[in-house]
N, CA, C and O of each residue as an XYZ file, in Angstrom:
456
protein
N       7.480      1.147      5.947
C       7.588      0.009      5.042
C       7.799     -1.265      5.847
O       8.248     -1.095      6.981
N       7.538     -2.579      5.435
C       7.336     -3.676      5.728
C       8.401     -4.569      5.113
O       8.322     -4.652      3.887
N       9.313     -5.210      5.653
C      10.508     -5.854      4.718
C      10.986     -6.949      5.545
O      11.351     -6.919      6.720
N      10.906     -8.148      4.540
C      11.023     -9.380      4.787
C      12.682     -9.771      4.878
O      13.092     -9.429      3.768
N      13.655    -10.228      5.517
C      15.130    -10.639      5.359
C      14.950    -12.075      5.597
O      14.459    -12.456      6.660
N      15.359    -13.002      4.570
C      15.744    -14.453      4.469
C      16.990    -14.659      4.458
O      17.635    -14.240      3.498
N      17.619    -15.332      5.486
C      18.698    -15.559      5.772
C      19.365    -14.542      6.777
O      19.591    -13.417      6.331
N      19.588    -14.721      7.632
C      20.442    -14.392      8.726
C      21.648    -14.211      9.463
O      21.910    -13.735     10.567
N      22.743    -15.061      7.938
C      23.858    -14.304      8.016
C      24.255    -13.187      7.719
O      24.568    -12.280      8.491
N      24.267    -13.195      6.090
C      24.210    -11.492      6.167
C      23.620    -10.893      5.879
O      23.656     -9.798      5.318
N      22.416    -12.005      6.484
C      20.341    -10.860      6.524
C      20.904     -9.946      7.504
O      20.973     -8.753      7.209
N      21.437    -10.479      8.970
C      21.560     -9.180      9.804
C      22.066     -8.033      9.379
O      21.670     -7.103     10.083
N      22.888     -7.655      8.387
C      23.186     -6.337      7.958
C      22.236     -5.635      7.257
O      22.085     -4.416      7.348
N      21.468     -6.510      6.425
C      20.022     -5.634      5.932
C      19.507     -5.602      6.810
O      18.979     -4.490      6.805
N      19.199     -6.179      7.834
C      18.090     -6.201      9.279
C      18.315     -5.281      9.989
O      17.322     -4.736     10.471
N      19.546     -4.780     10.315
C      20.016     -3.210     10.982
C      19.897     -2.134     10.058
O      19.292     -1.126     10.425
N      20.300     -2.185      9.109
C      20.095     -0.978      7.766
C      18.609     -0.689      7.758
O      18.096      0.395      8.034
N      17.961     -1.848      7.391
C      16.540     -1.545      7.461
C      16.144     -0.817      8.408
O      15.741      0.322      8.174
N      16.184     -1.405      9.858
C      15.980     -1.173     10.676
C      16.053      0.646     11.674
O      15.350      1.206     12.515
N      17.323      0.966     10.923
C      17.953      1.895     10.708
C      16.893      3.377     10.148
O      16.684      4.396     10.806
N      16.391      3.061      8.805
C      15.656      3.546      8.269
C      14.554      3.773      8.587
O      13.993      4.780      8.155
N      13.800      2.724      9.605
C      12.823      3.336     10.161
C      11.827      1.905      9.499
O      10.615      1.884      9.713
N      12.400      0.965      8.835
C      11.708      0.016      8.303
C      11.281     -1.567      9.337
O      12.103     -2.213      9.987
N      10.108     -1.804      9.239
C       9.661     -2.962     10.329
C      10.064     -3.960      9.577
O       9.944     -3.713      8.377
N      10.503     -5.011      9.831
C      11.765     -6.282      9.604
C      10.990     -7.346     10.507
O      10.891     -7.316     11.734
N      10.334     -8.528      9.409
C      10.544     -9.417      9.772
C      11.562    -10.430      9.668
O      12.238    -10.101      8.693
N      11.912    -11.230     10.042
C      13.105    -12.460      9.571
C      12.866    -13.495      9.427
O      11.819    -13.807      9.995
N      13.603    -14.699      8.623
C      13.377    -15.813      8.875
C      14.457    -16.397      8.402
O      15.120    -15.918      7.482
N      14.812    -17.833      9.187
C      15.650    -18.160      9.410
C      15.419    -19.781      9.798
O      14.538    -20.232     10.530
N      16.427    -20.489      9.120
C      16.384    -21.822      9.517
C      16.055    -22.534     11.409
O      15.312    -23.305     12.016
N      17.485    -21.378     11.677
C      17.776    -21.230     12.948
C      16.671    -20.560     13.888
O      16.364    -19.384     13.688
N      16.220    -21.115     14.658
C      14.613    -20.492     15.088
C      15.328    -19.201     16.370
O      14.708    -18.191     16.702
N      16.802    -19.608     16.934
C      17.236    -18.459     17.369
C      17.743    -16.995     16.789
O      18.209    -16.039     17.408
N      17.520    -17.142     15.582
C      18.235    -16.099     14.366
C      17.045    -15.701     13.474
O      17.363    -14.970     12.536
N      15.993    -15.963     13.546
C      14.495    -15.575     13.157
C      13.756    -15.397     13.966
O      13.810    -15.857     15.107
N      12.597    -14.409     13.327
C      11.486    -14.347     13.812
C      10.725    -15.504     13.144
O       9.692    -15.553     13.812
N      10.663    -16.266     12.399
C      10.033    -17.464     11.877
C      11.220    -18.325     10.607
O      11.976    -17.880      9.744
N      10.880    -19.661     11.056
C      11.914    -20.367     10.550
C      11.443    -20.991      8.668
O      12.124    -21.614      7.853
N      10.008    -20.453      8.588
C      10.371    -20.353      7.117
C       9.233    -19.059      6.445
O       8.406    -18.407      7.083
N       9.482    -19.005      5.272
C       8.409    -18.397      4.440
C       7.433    -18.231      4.563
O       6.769    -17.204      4.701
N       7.154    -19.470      4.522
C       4.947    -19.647      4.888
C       4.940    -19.106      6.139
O       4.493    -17.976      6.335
N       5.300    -19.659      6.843
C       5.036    -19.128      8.375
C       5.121    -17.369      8.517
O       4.318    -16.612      9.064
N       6.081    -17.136      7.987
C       5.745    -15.285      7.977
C       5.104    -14.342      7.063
O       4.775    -13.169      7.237
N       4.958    -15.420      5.651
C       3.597    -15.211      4.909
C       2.156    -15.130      5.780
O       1.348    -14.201      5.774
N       2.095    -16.283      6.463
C       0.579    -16.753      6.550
C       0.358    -15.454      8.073
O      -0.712    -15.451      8.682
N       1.429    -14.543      8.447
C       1.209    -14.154      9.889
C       0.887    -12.310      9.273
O       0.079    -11.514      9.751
N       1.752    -12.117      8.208
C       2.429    -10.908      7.802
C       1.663    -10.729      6.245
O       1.256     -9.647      5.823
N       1.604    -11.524      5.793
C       0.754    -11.233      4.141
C       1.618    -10.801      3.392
O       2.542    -11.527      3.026
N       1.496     -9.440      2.978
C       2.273     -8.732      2.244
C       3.370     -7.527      2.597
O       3.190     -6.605      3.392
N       4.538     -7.781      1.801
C       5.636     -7.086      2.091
C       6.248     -6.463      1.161
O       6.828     -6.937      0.184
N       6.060     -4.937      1.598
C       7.266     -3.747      0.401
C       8.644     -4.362     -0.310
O       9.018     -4.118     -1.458
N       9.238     -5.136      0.567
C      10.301     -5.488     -0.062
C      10.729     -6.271      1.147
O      10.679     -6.015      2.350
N      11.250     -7.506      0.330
C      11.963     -9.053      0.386
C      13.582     -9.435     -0.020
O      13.994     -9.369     -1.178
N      14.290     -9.782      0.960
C      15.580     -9.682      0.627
C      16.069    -11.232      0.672
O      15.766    -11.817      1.712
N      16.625    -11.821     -0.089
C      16.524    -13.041     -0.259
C      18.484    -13.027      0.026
O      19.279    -12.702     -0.856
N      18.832    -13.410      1.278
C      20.349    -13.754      1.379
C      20.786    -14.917      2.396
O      21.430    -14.971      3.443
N      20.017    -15.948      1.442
C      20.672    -17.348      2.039
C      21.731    -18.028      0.771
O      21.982    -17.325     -0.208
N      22.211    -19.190      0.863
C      22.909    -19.820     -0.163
C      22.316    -19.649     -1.235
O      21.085    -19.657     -1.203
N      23.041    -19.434     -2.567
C      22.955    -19.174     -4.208
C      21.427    -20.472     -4.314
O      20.241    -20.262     -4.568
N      22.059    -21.571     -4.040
C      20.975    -22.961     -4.468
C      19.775    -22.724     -4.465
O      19.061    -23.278     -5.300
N      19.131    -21.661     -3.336
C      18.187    -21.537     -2.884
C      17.293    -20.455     -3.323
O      16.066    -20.396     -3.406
N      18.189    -19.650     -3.571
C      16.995    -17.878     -4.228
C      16.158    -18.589     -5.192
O      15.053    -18.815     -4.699
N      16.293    -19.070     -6.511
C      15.221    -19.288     -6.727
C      13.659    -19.521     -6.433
O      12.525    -19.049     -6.511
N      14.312    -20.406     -6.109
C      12.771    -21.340     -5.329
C      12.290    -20.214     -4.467
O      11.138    -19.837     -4.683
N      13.137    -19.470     -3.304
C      12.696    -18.892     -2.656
C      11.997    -17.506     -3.238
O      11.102    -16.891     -2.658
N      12.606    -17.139     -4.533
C      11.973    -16.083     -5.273
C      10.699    -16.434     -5.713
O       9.764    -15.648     -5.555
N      10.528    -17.662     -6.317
C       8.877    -18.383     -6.594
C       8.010    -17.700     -5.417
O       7.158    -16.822     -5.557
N       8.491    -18.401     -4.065
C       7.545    -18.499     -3.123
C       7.110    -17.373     -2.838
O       5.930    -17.295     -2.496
N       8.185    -15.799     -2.911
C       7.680    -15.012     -2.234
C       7.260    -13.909     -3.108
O       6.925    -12.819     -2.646
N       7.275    -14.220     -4.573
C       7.041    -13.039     -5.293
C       5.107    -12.614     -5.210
O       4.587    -11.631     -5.738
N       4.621    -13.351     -4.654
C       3.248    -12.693     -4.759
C       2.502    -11.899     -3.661
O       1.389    -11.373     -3.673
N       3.253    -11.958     -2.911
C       3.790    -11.223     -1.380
C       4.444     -9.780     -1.639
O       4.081     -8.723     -1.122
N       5.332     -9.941     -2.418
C       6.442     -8.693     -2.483
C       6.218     -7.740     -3.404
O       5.569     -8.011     -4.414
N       6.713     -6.522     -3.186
C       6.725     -5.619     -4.243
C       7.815     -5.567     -4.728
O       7.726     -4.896     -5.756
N       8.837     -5.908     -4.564
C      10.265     -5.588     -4.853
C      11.184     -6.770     -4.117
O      11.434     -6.753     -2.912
N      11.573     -7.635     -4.895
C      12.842     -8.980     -4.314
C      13.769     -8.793     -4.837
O      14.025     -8.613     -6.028
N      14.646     -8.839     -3.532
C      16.043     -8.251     -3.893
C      16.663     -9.862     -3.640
O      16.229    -10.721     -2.872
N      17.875     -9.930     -4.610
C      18.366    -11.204     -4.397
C      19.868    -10.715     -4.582
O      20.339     -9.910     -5.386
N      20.517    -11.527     -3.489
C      21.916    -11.319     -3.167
C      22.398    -12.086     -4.448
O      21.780    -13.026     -4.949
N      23.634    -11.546     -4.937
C      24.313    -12.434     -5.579
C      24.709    -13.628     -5.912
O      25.559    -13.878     -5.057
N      24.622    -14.734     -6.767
C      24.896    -14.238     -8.037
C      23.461    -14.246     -8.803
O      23.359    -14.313    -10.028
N      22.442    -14.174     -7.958
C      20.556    -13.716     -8.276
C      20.064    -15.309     -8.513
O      19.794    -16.185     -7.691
N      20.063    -15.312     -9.981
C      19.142    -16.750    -10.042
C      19.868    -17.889    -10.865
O      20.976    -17.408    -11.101
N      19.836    -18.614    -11.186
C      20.848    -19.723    -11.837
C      20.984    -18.976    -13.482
O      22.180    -18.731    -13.642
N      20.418    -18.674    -14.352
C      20.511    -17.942    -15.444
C      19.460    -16.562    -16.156
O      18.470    -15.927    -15.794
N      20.008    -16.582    -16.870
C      18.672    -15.724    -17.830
C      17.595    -16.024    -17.858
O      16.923    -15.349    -17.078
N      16.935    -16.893    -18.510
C      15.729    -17.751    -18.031
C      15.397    -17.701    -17.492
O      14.212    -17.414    -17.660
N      15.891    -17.894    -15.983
C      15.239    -18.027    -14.406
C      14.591    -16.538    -14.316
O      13.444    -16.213    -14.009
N      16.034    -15.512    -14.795
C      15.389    -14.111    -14.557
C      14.132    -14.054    -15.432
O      13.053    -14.042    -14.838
N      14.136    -14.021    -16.646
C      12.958    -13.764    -18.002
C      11.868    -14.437    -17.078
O      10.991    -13.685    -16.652
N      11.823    -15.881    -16.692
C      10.847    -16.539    -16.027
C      10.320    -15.678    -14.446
O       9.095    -15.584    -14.371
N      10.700    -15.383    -13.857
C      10.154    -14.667    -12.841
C       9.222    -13.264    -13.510
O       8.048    -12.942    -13.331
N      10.148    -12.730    -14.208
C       9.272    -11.520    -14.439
C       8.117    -11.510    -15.231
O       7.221    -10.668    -15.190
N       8.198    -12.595    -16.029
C       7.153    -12.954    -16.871
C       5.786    -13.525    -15.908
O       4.655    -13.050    -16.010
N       6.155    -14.589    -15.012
C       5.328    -15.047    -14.641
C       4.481    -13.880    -13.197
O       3.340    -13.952    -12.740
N       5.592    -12.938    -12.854
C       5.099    -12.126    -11.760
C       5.348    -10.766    -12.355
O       6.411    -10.289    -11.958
N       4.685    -10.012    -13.183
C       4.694     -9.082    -13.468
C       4.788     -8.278    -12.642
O       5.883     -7.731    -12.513
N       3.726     -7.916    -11.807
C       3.918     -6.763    -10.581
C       4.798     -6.162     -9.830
O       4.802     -5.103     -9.201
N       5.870     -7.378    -10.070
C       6.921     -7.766     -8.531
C       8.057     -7.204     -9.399
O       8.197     -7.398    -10.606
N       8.869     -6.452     -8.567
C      10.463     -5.868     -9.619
C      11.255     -6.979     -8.530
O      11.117     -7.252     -7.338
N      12.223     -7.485     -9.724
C      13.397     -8.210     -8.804
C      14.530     -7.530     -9.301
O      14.726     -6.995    -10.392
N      15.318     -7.664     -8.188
C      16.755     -6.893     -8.660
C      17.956     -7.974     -7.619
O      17.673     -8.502     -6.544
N      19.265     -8.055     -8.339
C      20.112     -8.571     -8.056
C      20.812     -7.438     -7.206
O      20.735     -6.256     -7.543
N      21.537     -7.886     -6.025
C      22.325     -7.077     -5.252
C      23.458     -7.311     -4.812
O      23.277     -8.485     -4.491
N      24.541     -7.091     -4.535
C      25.999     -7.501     -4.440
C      26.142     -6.559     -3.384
O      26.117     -5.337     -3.530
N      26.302     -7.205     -2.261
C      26.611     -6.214     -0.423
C      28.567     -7.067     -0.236
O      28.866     -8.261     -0.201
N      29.403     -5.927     -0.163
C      30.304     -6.508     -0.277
C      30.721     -6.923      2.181
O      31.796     -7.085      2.758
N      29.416     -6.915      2.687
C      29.772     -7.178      3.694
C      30.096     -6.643      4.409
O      30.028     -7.351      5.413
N      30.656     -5.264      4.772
C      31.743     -4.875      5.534
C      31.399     -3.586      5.847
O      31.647     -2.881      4.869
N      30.948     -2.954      6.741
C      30.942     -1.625      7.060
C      31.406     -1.269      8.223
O      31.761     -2.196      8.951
N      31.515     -0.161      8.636
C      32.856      0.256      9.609
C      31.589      0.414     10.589
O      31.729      0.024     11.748
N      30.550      0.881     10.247
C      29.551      1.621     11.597
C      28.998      0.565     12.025
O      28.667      0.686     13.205
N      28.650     -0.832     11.391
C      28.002     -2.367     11.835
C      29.119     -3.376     12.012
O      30.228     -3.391     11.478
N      28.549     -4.262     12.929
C      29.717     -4.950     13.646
C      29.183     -6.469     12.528
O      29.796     -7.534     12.600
């Protein structure tokens, strides 16, 4: 599988988990030292399409970032607290049928990752 991590704080814990699993991980990241590409398009336009997209930068931002990448993804996972309301959710799925989004709550902390 092919899986996209946005955000790089605590993308790196999906980025090892994934990784873990046997899953190829691209990243992206503001920080061009903490990515493999510092935005979306750029690992869209290199990578195309991806099994699953993990969206864990600041709350402000999943949205938009869910727009951009749902036609790419099969599955967007969005860190907590997901999208600004109901709506936002009804509106994604409506407009991207194909794509499952799911909200995720990682409470951070595991004993085997540093």
């Amino acid at each position: 599988m092919k899986s996209l991590v946005v955000g790089m704080g605590i993308g790196q814990l999906y980025k090892a988990v994934l990784e873990e699993i046997g899953n190829q991980v691209v990243t992206v990241d503001l920080d061009p030292s903490k990515g493999d590409f510092t935005s979306v398009d750029m690992a869209i336009g290199t990578h195309g399409k991806f099994d699953t997209v993990h969206i864990c930068t600041p709350n402000f931002t999943h949205l938009n970032l869910a727009l951009e990448i749902a036609p790419y993804a099969d599955i967007v996972f969005i860190e907590k607290p997901g999208v600004v309301d109901k709506k936002a959710w009804q509106s994604l799925i409506d407009v991207f049928p194909s794509t499952r989004f799911m909200m995720v709550k990682n409470n951070q902390w595991r004993s085997n990752y540093t």
